[in-house]
Biopython code that builds the backbone (N, CA, C, O; Angstrom):
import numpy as np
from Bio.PDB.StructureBuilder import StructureBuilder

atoms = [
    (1, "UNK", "N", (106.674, -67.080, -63.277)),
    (1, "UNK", "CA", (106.697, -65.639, -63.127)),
    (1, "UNK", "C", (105.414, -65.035, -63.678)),
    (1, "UNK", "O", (104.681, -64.323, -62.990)),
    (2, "UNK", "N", (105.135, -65.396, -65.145)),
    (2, "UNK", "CA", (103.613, -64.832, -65.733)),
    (2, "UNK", "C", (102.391, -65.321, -64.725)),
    (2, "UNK", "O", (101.333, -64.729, -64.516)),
    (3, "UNK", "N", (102.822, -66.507, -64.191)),
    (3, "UNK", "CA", (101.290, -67.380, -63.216)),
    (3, "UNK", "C", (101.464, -65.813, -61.732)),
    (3, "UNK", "O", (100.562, -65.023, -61.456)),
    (4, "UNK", "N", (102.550, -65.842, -61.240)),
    (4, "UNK", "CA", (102.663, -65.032, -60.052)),
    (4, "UNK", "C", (102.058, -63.683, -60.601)),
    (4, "UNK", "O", (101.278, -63.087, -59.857)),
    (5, "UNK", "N", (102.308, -63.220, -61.672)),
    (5, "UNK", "CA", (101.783, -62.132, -61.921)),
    (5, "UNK", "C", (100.106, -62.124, -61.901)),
    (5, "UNK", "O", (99.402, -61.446, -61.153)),
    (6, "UNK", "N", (99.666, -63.058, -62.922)),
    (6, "UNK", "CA", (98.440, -62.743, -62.991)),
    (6, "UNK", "C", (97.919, -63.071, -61.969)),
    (6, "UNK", "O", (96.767, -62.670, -61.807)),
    (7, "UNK", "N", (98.614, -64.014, -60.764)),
    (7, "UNK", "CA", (97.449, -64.491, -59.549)),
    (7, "UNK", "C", (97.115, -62.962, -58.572)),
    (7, "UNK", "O", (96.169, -62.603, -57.870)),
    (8, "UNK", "N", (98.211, -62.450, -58.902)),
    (8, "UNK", "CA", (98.435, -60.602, -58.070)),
    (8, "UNK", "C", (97.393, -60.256, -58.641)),
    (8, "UNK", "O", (96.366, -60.505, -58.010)),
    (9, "UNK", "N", (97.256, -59.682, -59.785)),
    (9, "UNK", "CA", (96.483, -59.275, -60.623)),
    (9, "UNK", "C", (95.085, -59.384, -60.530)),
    (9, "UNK", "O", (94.244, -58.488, -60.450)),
    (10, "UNK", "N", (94.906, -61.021, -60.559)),
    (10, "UNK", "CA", (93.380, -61.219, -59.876)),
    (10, "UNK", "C", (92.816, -61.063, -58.819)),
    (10, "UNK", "O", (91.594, -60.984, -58.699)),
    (11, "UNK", "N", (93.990, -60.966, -57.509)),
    (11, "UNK", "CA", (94.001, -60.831, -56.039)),
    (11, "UNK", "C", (93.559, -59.369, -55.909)),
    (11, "UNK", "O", (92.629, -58.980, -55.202)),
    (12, "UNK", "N", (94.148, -58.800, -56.490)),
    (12, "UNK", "CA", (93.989, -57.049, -56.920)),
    (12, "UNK", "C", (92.670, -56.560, -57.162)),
    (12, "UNK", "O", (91.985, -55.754, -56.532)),
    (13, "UNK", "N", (92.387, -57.413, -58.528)),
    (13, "UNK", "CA", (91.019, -56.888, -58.817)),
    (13, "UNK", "C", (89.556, -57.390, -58.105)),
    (13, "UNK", "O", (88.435, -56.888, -58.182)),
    (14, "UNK", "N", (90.113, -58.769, -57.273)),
    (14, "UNK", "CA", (89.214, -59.103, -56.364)),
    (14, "UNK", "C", (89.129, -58.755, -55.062)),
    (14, "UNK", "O", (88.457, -59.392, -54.251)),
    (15, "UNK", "N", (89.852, -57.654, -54.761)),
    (15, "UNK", "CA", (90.159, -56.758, -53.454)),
    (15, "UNK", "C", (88.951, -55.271, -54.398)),
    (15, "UNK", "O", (87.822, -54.849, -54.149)),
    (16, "UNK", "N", (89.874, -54.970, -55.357)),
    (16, "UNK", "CA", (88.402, -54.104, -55.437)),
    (16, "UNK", "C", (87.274, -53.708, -55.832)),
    (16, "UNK", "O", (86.901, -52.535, -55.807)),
    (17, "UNK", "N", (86.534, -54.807, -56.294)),
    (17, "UNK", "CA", (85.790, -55.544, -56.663)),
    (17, "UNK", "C", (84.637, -55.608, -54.989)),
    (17, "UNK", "O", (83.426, -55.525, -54.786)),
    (18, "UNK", "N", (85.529, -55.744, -54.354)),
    (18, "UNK", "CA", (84.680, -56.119, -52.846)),
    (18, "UNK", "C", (84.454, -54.903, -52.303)),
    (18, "UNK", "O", (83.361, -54.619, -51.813)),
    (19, "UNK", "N", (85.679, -53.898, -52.345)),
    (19, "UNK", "CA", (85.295, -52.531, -52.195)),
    (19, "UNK", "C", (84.504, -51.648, -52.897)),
    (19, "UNK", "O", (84.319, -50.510, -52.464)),
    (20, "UNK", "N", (83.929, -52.101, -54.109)),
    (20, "UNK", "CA", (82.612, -51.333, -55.268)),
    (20, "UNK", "C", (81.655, -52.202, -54.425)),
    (20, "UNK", "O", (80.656, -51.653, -53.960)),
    (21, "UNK", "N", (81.858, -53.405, -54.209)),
    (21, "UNK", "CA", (80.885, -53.773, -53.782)),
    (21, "UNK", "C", (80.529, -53.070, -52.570)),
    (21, "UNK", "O", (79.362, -52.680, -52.548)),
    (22, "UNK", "N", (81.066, -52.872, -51.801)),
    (22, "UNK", "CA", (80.665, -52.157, -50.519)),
    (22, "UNK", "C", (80.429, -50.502, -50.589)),
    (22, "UNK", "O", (79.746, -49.866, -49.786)),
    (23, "UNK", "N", (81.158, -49.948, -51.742)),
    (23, "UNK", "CA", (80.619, -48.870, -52.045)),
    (23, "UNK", "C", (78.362, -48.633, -52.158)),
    (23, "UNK", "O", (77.383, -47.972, -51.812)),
    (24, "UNK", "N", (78.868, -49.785, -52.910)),
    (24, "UNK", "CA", (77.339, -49.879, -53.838)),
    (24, "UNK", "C", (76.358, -49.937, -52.742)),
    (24, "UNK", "O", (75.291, -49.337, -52.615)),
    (25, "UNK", "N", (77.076, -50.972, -51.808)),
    (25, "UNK", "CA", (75.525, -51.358, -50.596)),
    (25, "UNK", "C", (75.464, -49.928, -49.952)),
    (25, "UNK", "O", (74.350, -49.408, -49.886)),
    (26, "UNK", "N", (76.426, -49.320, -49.525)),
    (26, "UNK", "CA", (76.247, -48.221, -48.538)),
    (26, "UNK", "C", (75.627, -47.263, -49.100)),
    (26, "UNK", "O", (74.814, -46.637, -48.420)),
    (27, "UNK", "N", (75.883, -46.842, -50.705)),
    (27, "UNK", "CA", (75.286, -45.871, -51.836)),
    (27, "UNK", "C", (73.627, -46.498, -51.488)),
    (27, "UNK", "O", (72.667, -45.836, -51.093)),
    (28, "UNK", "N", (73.665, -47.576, -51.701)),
    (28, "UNK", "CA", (71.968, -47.689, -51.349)),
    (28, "UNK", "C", (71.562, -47.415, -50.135)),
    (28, "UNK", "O", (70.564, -46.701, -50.034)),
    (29, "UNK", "N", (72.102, -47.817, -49.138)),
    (29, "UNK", "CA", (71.657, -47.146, -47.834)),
    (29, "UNK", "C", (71.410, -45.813, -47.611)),
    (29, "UNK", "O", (70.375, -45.325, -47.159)),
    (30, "UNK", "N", (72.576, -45.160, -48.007)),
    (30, "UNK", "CA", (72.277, -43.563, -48.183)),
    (30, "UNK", "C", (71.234, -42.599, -48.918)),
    (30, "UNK", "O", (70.695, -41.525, -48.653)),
    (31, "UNK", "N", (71.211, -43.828, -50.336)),
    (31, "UNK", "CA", (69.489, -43.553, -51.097)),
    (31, "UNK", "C", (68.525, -43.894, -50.034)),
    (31, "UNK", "O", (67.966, -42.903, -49.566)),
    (32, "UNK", "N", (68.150, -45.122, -49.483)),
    (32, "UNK", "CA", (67.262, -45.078, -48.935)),
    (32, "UNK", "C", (66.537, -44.719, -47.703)),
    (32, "UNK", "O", (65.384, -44.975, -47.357)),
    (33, "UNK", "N", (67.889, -43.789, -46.874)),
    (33, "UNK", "CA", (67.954, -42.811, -45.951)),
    (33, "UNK", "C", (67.556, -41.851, -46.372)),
    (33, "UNK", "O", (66.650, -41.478, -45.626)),
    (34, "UNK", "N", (67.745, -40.932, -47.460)),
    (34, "UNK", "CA", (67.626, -39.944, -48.101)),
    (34, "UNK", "C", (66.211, -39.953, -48.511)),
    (34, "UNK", "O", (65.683, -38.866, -48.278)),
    (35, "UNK", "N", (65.338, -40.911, -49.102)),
    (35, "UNK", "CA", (64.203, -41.027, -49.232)),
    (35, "UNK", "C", (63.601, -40.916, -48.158)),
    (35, "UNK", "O", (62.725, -40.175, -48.603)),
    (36, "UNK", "N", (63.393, -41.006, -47.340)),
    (36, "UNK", "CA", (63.144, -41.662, -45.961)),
    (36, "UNK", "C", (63.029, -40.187, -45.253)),
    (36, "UNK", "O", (62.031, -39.839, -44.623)),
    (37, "UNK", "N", (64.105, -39.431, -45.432)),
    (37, "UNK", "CA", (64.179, -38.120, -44.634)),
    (37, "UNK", "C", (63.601, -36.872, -45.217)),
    (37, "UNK", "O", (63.139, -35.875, -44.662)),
    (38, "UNK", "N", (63.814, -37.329, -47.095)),
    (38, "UNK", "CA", (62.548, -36.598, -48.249)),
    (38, "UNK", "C", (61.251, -36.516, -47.648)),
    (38, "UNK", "O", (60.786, -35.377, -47.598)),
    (39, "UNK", "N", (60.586, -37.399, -47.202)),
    (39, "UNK", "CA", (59.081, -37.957, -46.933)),
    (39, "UNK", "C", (58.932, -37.393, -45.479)),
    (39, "UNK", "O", (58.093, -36.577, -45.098)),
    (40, "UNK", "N", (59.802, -37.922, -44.834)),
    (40, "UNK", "CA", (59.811, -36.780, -43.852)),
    (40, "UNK", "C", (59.085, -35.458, -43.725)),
    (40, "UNK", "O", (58.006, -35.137, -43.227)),
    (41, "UNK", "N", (59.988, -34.845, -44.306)),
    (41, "UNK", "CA", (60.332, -33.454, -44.569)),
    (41, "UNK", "C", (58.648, -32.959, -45.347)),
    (41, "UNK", "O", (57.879, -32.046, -45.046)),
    (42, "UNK", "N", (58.570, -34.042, -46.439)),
    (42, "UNK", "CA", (57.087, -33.328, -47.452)),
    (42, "UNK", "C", (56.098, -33.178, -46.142)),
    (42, "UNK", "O", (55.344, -32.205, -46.114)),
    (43, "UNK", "N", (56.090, -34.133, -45.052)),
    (43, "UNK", "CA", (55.022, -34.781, -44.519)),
    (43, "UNK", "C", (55.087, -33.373, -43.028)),
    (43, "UNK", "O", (54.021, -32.903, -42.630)),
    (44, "UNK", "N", (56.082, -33.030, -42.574)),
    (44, "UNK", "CA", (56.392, -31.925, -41.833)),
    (44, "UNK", "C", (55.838, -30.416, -42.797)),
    (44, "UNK", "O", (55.104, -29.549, -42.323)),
    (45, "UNK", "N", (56.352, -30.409, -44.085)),
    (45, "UNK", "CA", (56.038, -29.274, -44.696)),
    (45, "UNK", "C", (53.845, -29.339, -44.772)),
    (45, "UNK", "O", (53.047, -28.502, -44.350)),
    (46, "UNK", "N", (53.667, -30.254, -45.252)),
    (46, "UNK", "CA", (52.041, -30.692, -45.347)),
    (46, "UNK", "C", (51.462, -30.161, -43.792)),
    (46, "UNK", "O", (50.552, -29.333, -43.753)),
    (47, "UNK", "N", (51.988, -30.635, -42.698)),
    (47, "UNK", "CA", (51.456, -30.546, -41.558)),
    (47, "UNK", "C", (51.530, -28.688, -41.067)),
    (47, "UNK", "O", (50.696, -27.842, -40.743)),
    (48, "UNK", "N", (52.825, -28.723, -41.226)),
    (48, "UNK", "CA", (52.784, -26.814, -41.350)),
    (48, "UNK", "C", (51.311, -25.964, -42.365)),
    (48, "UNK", "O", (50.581, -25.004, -42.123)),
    (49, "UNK", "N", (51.386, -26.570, -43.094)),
    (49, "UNK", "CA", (50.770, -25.874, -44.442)),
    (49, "UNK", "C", (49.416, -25.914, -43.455)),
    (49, "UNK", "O", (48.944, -25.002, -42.777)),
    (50, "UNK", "N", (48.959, -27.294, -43.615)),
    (50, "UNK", "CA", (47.664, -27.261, -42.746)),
    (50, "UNK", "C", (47.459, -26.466, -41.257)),
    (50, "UNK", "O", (46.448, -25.885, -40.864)),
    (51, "UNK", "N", (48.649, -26.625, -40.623)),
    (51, "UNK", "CA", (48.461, -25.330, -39.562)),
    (51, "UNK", "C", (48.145, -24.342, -40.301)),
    (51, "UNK", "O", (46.939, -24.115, -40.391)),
    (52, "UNK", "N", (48.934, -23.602, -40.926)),
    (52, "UNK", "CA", (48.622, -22.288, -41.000)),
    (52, "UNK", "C", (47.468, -22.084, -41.584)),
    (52, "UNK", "O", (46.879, -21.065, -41.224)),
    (53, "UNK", "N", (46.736, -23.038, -42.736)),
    (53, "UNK", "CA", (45.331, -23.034, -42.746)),
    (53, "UNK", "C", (44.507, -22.999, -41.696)),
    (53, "UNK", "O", (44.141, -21.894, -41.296)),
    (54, "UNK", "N", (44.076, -24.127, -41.076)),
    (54, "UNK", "CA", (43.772, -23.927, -39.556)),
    (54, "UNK", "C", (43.708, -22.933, -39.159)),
    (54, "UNK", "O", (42.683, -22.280, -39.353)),
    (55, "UNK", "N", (45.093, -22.252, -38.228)),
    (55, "UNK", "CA", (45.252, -21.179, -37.641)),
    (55, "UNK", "C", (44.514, -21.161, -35.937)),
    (55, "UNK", "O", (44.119, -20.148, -35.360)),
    (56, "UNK", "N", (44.483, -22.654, -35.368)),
    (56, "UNK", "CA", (43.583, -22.482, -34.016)),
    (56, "UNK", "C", (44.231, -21.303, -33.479)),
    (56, "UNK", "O", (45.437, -21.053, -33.501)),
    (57, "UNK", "N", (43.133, -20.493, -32.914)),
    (57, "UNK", "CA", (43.304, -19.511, -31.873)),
    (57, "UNK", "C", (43.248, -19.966, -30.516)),
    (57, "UNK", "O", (42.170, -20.392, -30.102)),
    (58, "UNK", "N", (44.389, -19.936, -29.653)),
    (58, "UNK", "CA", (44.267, -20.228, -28.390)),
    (58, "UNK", "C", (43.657, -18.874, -27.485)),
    (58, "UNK", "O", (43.993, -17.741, -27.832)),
    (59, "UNK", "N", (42.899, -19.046, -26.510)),
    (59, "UNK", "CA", (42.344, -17.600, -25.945)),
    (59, "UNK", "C", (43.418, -17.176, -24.999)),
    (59, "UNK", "O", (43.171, -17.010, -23.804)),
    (60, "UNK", "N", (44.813, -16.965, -25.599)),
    (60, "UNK", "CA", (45.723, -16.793, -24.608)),
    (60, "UNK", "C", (45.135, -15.074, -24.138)),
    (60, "UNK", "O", (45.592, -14.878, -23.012)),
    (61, "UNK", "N", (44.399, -13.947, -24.552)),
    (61, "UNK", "CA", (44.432, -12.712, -24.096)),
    (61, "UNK", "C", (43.491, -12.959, -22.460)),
    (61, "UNK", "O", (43.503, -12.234, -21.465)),
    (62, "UNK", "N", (42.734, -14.269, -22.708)),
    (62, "UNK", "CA", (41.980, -14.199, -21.498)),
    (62, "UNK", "C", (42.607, -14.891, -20.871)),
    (62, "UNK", "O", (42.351, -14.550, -19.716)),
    (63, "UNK", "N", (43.747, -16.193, -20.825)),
    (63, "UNK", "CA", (44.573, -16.554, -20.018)),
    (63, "UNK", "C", (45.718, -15.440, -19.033)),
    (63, "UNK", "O", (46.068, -15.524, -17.856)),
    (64, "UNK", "N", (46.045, -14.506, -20.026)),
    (64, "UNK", "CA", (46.839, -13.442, -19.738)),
    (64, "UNK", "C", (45.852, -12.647, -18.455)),
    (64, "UNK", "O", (46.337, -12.412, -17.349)),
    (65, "UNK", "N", (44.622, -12.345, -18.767)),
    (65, "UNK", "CA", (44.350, -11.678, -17.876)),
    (65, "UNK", "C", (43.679, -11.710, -16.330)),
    (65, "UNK", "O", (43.235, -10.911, -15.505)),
    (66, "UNK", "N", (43.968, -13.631, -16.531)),
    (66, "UNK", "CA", (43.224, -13.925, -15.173)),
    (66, "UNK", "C", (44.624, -14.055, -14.752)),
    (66, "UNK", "O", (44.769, -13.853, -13.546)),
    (67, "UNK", "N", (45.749, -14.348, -15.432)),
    (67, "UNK", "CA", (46.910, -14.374, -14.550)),
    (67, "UNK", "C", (46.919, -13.064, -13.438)),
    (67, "UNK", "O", (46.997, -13.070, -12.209)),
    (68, "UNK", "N", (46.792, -11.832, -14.520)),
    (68, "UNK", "CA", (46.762, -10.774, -13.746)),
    (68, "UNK", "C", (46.266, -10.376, -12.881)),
    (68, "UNK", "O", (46.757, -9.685, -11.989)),
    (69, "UNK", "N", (44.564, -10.967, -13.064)),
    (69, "UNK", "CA", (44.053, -11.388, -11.579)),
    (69, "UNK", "C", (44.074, -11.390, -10.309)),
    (69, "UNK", "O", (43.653, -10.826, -9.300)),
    (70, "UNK", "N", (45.101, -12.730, -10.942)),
    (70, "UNK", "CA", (45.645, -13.746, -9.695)),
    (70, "UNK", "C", (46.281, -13.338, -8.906)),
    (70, "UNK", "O", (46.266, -13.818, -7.772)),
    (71, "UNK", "N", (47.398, -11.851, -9.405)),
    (71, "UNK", "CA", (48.820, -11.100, -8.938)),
    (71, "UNK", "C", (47.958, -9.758, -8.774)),
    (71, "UNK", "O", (48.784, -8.845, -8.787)),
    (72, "UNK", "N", (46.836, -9.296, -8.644)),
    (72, "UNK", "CA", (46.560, -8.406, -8.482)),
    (72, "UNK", "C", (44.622, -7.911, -8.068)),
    (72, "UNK", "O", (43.680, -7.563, -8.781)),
    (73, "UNK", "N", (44.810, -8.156, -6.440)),
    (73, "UNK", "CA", (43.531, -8.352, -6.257)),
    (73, "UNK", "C", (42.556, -7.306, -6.702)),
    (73, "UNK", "O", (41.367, -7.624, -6.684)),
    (74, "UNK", "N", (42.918, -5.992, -7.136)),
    (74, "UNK", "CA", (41.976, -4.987, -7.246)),
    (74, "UNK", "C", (40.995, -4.839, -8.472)),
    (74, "UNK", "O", (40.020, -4.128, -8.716)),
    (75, "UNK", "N", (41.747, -5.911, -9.190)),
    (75, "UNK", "CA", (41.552, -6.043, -10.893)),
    (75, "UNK", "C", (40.177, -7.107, -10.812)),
    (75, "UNK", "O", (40.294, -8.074, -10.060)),
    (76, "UNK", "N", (39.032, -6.957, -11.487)),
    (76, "UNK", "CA", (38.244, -8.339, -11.780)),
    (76, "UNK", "C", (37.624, -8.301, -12.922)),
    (76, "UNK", "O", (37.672, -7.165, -13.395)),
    (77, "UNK", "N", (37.053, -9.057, -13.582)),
    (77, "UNK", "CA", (36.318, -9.427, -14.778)),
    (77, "UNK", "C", (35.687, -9.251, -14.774)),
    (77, "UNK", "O", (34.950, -9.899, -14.031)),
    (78, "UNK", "N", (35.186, -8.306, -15.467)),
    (78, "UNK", "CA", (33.263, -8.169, -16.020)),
    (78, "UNK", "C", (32.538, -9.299, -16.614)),
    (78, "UNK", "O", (32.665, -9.908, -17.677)),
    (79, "UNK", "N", (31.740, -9.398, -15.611)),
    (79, "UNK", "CA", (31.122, -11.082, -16.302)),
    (79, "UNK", "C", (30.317, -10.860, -17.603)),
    (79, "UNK", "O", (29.581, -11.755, -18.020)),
    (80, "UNK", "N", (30.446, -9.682, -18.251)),
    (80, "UNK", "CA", (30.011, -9.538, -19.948)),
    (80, "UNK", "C", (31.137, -9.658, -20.835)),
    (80, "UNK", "O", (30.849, -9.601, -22.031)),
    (81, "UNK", "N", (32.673, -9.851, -20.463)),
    (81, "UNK", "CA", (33.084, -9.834, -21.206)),
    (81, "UNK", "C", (34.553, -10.265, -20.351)),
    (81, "UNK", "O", (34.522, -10.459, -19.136)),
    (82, "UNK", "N", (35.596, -10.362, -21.012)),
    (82, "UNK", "CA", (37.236, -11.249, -20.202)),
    (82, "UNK", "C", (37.731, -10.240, -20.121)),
    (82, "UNK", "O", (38.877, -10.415, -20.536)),
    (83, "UNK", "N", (37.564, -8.888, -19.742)),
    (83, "UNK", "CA", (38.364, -7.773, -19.981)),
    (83, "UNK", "C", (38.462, -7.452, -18.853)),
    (83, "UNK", "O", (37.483, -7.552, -18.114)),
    (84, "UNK", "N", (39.651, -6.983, -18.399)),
    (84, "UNK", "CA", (39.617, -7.079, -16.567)),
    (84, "UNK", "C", (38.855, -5.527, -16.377)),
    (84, "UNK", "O", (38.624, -4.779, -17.327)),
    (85, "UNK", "N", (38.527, -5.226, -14.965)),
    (85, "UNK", "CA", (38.164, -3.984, -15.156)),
    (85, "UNK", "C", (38.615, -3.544, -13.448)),
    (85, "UNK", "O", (38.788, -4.392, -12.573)),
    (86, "UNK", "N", (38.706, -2.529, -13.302)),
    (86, "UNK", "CA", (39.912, -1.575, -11.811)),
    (86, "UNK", "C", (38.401, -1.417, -10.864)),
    (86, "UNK", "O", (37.557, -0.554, -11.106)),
    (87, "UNK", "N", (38.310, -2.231, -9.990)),
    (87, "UNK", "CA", (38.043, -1.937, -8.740)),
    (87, "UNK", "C", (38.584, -0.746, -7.803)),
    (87, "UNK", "O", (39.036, -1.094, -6.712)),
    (88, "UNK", "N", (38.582, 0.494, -8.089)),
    (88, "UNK", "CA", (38.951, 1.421, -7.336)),
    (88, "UNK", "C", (38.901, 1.710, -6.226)),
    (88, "UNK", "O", (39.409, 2.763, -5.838)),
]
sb = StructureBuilder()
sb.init_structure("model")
sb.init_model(0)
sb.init_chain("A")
sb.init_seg("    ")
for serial, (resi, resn, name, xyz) in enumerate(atoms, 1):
    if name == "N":
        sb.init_residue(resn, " ", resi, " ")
    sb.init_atom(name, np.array(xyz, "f"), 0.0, 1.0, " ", f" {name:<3s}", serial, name[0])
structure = sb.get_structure()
């Protein structure tokens, strides 16, 4: 009866024993996901930062206005400058 007991007993604690253990591996996985998505994140924040230093200007006002151009034959560009100007 004492042998049946303690073999439970050990069966018991070697059931969760396997489950800390599997706690533990996945706890590390999740650390080293978590790191992983940290570095990420610094490396996204760094790349922003440097944009907005940067700051390239795209010449979208002169893209805008050859569109208009394009939709509107009376309009043309002064070849001194991208500014459309009214052919009357």
């Amino acid at each position: 009866r004492i042998r049946e007991e303690y073999e439970r007993k050990l069966a018991d604690m070697r059931n969760e024993f396997r489950k800390l253990q599997m706690v533990e591996r996945e706890h590390k996985r999740m650390q080293a996901r978590q790191e992983r998505e940290r570095q990420e994140l610094q490396r996204y924040q760094a790349e922003l930062k440097e944009l907005k230093r940067v700051k390239v200007r795209l010449p979208i006002p002169f893209l805008f206005s050859r569109i208009r151009l394009s939709r509107n034959p009376r309009l043309t560009v002064c070849p001194a400058s991208t500014v459309p100007v009214w052919k009357g």
